[in-house]
LUMKOLZA-763038 format. One line per 4 residues: for each residue x, y, z of C-alpha. Coordinates in Angstrom, 3 decimals, m for minus. Example, Ala and Ser with C-alpha at 12.3 -4.5 7.8 and 13.67 -1.06 7.14 Angstrom:
! LUMKOLZA-763038
12.300/m4.500/7.800 ~ 13.670/m1.060/7.140 $
***
This chain:
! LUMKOLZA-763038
66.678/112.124/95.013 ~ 68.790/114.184/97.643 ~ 65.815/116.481/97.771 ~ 63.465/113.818/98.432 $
65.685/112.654/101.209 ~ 65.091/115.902/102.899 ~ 61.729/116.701/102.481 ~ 59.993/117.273/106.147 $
56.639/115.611/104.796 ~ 58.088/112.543/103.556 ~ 57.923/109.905/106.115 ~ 60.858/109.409/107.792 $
62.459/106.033/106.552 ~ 62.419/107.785/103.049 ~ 64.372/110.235/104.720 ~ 67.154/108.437/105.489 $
69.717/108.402/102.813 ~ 69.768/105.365/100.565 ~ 73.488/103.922/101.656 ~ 72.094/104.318/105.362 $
69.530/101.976/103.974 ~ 71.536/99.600/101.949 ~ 74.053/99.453/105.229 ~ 71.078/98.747/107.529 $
69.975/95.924/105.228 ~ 73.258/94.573/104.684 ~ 73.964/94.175/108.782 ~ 69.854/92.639/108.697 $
70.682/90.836/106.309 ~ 73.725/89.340/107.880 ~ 72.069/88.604/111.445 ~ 69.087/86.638/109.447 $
71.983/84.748/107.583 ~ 73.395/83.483/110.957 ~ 70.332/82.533/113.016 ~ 68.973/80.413/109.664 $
71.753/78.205/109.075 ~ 75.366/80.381/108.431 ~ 76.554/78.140/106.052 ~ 74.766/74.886/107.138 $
71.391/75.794/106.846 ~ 68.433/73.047/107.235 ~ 66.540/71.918/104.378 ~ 63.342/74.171/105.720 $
65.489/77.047/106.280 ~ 67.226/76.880/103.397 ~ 63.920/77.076/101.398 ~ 63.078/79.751/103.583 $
66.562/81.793/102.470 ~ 65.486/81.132/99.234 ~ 62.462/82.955/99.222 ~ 64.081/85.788/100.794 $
66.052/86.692/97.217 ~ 62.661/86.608/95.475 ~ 62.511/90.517/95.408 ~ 66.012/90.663/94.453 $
64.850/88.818/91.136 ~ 62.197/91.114/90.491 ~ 64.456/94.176/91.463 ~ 66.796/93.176/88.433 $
64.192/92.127/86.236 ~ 62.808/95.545/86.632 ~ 66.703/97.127/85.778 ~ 66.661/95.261/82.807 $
63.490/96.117/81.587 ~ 64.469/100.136/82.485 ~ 67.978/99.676/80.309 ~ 67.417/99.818/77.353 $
64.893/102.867/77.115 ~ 67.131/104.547/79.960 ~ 70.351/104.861/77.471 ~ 68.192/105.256/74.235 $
66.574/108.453/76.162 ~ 69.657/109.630/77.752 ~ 71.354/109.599/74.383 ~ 68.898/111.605/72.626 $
68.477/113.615/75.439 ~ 71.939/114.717/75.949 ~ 72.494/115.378/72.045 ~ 69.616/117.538/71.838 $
70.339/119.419/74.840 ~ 74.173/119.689/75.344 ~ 75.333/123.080/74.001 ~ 78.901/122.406/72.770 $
80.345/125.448/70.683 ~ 81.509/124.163/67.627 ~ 85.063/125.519/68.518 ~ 85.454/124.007/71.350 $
82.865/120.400/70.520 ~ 86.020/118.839/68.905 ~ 88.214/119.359/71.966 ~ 85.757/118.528/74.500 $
85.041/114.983/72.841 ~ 88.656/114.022/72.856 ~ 89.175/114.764/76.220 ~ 85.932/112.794/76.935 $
86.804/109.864/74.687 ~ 90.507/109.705/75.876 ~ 89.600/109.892/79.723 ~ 86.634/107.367/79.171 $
89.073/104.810/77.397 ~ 91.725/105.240/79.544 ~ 89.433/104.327/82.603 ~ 87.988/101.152/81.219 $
91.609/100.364/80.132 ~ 93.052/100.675/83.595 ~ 90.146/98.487/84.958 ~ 90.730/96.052/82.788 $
94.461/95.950/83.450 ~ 93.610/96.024/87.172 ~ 91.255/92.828/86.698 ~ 93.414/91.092/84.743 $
96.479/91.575/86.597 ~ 94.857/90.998/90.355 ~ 92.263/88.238/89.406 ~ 89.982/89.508/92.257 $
87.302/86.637/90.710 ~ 89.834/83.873/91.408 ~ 90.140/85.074/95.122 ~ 86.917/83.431/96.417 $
84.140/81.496/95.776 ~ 80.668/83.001/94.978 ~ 77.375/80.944/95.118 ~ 75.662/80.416/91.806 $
72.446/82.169/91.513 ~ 69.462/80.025/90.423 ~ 69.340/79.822/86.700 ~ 72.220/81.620/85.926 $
74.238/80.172/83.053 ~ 76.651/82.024/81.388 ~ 76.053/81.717/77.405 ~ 79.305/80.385/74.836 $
79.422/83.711/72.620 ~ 82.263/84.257/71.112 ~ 83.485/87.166/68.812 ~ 82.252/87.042/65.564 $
83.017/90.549/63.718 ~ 81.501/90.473/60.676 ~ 78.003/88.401/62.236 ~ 78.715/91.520/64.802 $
78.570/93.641/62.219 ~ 75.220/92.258/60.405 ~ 73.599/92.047/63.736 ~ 74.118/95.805/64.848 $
71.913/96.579/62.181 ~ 67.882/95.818/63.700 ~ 65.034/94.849/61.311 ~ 62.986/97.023/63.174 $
63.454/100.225/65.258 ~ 62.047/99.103/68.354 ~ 63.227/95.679/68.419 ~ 66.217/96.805/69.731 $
64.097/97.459/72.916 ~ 61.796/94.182/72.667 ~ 65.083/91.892/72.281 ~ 67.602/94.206/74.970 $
70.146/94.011/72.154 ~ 72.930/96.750/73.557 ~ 74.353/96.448/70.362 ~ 71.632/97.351/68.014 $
70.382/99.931/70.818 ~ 73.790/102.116/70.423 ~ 73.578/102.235/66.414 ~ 69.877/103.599/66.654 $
70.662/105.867/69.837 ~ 73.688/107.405/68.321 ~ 71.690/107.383/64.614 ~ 69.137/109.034/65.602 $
70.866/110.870/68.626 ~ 73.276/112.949/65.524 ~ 69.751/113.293/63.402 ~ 67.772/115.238/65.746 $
70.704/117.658/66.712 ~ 71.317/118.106/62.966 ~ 67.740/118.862/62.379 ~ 67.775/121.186/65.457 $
70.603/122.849/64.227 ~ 69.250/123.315/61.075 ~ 65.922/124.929/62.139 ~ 67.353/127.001/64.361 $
69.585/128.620/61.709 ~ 66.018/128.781/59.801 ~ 64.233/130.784/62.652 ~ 62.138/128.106/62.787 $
61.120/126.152/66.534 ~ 59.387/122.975/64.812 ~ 61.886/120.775/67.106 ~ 61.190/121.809/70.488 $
57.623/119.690/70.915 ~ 60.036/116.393/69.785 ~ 62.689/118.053/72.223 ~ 60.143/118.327/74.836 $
58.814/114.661/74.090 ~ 62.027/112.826/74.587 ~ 62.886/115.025/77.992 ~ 59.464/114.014/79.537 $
59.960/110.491/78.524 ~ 63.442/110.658/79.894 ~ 62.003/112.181/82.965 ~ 59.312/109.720/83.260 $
61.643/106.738/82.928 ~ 64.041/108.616/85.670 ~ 61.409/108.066/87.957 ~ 60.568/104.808/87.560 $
64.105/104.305/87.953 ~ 64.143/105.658/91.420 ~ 61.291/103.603/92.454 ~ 63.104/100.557/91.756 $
66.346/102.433/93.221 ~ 64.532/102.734/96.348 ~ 63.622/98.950/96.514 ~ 67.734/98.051/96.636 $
67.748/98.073/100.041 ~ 65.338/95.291/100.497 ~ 67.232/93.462/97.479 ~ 70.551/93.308/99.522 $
69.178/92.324/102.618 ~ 67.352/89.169/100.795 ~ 70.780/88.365/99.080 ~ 72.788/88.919/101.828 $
70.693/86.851/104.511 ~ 70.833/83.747/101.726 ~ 74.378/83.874/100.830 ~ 75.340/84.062/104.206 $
72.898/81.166/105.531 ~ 73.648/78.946/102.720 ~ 77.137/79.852/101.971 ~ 78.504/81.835/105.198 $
81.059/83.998/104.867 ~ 83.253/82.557/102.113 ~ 81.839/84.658/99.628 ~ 82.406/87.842/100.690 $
86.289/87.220/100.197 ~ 86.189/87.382/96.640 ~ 83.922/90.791/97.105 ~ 86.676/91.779/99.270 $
89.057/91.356/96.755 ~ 86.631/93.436/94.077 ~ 86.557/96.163/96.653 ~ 90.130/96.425/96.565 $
90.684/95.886/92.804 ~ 87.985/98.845/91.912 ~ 89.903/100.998/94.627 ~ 92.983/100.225/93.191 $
91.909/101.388/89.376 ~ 90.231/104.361/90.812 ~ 93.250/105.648/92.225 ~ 95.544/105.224/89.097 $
92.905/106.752/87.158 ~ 92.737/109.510/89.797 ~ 96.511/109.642/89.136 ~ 95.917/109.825/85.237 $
93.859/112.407/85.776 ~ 96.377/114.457/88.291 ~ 99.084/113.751/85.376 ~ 97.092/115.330/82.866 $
96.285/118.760/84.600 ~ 99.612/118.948/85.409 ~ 101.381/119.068/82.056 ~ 98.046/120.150/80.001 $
97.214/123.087/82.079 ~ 98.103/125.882/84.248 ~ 96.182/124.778/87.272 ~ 98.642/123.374/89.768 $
97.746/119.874/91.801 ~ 97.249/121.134/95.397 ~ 95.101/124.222/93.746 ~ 93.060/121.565/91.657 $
92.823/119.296/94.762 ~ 92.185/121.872/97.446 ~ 89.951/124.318/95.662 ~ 87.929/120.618/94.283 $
87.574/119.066/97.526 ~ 84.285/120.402/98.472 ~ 82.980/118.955/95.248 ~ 84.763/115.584/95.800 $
83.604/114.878/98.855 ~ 79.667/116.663/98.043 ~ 80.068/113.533/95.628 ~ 80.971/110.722/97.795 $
78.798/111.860/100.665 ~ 75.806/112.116/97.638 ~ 76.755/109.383/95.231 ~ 75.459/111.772/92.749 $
76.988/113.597/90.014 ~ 73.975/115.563/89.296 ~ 73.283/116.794/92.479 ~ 76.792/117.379/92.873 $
77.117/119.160/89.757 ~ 76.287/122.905/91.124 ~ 79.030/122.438/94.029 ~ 81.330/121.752/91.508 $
80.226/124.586/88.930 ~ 80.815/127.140/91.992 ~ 84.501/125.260/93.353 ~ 85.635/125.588/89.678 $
85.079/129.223/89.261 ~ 85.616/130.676/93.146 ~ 88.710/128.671/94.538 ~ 90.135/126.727/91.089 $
90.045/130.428/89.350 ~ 88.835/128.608/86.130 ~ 86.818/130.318/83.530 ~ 83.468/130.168/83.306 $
82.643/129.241/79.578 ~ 85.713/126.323/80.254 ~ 83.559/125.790/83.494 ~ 80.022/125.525/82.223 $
81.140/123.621/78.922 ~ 83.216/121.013/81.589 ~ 81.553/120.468/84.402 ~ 77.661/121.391/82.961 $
77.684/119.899/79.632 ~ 80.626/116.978/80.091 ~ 78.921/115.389/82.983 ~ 75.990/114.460/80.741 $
78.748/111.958/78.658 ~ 81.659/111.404/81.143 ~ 81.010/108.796/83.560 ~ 84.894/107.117/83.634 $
84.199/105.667/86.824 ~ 81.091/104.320/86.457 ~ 82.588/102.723/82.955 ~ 85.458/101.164/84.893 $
83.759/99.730/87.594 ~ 81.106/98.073/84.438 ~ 83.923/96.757/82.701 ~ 86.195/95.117/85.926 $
82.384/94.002/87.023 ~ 82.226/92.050/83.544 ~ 85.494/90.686/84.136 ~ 85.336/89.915/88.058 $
82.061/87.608/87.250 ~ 83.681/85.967/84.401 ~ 86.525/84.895/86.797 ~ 84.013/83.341/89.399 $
83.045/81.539/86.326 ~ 86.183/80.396/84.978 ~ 85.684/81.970/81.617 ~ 88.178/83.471/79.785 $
87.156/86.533/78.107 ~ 89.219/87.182/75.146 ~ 90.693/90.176/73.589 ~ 87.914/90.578/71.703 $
85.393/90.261/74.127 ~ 86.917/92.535/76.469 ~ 86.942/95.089/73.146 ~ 83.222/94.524/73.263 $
82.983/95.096/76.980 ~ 85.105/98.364/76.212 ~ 82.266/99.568/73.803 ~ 79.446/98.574/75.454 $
81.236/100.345/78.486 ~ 81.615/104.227/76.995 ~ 78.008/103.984/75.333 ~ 76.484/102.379/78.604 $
78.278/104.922/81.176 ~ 76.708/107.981/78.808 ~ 73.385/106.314/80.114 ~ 74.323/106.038/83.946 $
71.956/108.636/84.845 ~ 73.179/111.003/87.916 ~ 71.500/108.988/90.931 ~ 72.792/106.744/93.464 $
72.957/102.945/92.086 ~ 71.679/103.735/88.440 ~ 75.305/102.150/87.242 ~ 73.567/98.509/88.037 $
70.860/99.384/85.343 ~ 73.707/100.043/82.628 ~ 75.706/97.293/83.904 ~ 72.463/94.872/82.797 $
73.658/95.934/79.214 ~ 77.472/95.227/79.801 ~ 76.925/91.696/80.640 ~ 74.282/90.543/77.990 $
76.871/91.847/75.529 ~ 79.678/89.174/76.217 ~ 77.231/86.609/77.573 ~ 77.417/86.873/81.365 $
74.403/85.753/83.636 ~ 73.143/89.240/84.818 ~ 72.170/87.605/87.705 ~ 75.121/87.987/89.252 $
74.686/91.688/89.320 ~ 72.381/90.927/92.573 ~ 75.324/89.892/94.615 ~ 77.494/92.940/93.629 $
74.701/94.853/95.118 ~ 75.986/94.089/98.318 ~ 78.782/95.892/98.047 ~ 78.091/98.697/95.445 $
76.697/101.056/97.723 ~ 80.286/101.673/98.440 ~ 81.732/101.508/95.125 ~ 79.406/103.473/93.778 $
80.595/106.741/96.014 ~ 83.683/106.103/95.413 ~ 83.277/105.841/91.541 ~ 81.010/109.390/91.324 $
83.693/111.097/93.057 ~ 86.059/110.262/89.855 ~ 83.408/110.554/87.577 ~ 82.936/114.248/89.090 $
87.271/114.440/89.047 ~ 87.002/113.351/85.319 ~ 84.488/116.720/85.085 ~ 86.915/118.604/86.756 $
90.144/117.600/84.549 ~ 87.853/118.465/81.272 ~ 87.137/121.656/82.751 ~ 90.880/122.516/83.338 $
91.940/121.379/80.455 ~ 89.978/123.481/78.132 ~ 90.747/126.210/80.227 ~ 94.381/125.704/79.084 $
97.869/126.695/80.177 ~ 96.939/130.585/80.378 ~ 95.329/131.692/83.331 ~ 92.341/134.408/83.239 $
93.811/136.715/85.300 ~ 97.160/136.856/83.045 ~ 94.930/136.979/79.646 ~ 93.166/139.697/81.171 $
96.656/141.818/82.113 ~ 97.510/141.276/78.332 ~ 94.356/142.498/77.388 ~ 94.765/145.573/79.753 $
98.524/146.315/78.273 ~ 97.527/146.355/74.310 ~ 94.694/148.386/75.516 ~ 96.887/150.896/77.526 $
99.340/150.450/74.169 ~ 97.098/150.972/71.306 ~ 96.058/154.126/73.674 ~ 99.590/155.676/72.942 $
***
């Protein structure tokens, strides 16, 4: 996408990047909103306002029609192509796992503690209703199970979609493993099947991606002529919620390469920033994944094989912001609807959130296709996802630039509390000893 945005033959609206779009839209949207009505619209122009959300509708019905084969692809793509040494697979998926939990964790302690959903008021979309589910574990359990492969996909069941992603996800690396300790190559045309459907559905994806702009200004121009500005209080208070859980798991993260490596915080910071901010300027781990690659090696002073295994391979399953924003969105919308999640729902949401966030493919806004999945699995109205559109072009900048932090600490922390240059020295001395 940040190619397309600077191709010279494109035309030049699809040059401009996407959060100049959404931002234009938003301030559109806005002006519309006050010359219709600003809260006490007339009966035409509230009709009118209406209408104006229509594509919005169709903008998430697309999303939810792209989630499910979007995480069922990206699963089976990443395990087929990831190359994780077998020495070093069992410490880069705890460090993964642990990071991951910790971040949906700290956003749900965030959004439980702050309430940002009991700050304001939001409109209720048209037929939104939020279903009773409650948790059930052992009719959990005999549901996760489909009666078919692909109803999984026909029905948007996240639950039954995980089991057959991660079944058949472990399968196909097994088999590839296993024919490529044969000699033989009978997996790459399956290989190569799944990465041009994944591919395919990627750009679909952006398509729709490139619609959000005209989504926000519809939703923005009705909330704000039928509702004012009321509304955007209790967005105010997500902003600040999300921004708060970022930073402590920014701070987690900070912790953790300070005791669990040798990479000091102002080296980490400093020799990372150029990544950091190549990720909130972008909103996109993958294209910011070569920046980081090169910061790693030439001003952290990490290792390359700690580097590539990090950075290359663990940004195709860690996503921790993008799975904390999911599951304090999950919350923040139950709030506004005065239901009270309980523990075990907000397990489910914590589930839902590390298999969904391994799908949040590397592009700007591709969280609000995942976060489709997050809701349907505790019951929430996804149509509420259409007014957090407003303000996740900001959020989601802010959560790619931990989700490419969380890439960095993985990296640094299988690097260890050695550095290269003093393994080398070592190396050097029983050399010059054994020489004797």
């Amino acid at each position: 996408m940040h190619s397309l945005e600077n191709d010279p033959n494109r035309p030049i609206w699809q040059r401009i990047p996407l959060y100049i779009q959404i931002l234009i839209a938003l301030i559109i949207g806005v002006g519309v909103g006050v010359l219709f009505g600003a809260g006490q619209p007339t009966p035409e122009n509230a009709t009118f306002l209406q209408s104006l959300a229509i594509p919005c509708s169709l903008i998430l019905k697309a999303l939810r029609a792209l989630a499910t084969p979007l995480i069922l692809l990206a699963v089976l793509h990443s395990f087929l192509t990831a190359e994780i040494p077998e020495n070093s697979g069992r410490r880069l998926f705890f460090y993964l796992l642990t990071n991951t939990l910790v971040a949906i964790l700290v956003g749900l302690l965030v959004a439980n503690v702050l309430q940002p959903g009991h700050w304001g008021q939001l409109p209720a979309p048209q037929g939104a209703e939020a279903s009773k589910k409650t948790l059930d574990p052992w009719a959990l359990l005999q549901d996760s199970v489909p009666t078919a492969i692909v109803q999984p996909l026909v029905d948007n069941n996240v639950i039954q979609l995980i089991v057959v992603a991660l079944a058949f996800g472990i399968a196909l690396r097994k088999v590839k493993a296993q024919q490529i300790a044969e000699g033989r190559s009978d997996y790459l045309p399956g290989e190569q099947v799944v990465g041009f459907l994944f591919e395919a559905v990627m750009r679909v994806l952006s398509w729709v991606i490139a619609l959000v702009p005209l989504a926000v200004f519809g939703v923005v121009a009705r909330t704000v002529g039928i509702s004012g500005f009321a509304p955007f209080k209790a967005l105010g208070a997500l902003i600040v919620a999300v921004i708060t859980a970022l930073v402590i798991q920014a701070c987690y993260y900070l912790l953790r390469v300070r005791l669990s490596t040798w990479v000091g915080i102002r080296r980490f910071l400093g020799g990372g920033s150029d990544a950091l901010w190549t990720a909130f300027s972008t909103a996109s781990s993958t294209v910011t994944m070569p920046v980081t690659f090169r910061v790693l090696i030439e001003k952290v002073g990490l290792r390359e094989s700690s580097t590539a295994l990090g950075a290359m391979v663990g940004s195709n399953f860690n996503n921790d912001g993008t799975a904390l924003y999911e599951a304090m969105a999950a919350l923040f919308i139950a709030q506004t609807l005065n239901i009270n999640l309980s523990i075990g729902q907000q397990l489910i949401v914590v589930f839902t959130s590390i298999v969904a966030s391994v799908g949040a493919a590397g592009i700007p806004e591709a969280g609000l296709v995942t976060m489709t999945l997050v809701f349907s699995a505790v019951g929430l109205p996804t149509e509420y996802i259409a007014l957090l559109v407003t303000v996740d072009w900001f959020l989601d900048r802010c959560r790619t630039s931990i989700n490419v932090m969380g890439d960095m600490t993985v990296s640094a922390l299988l690097d260890g509390k050695v550095p290269k240059s003093e393994i080398e020295v070592e190396e050097v001395t029983l050399e010059v000893g054994s020489g004797r």
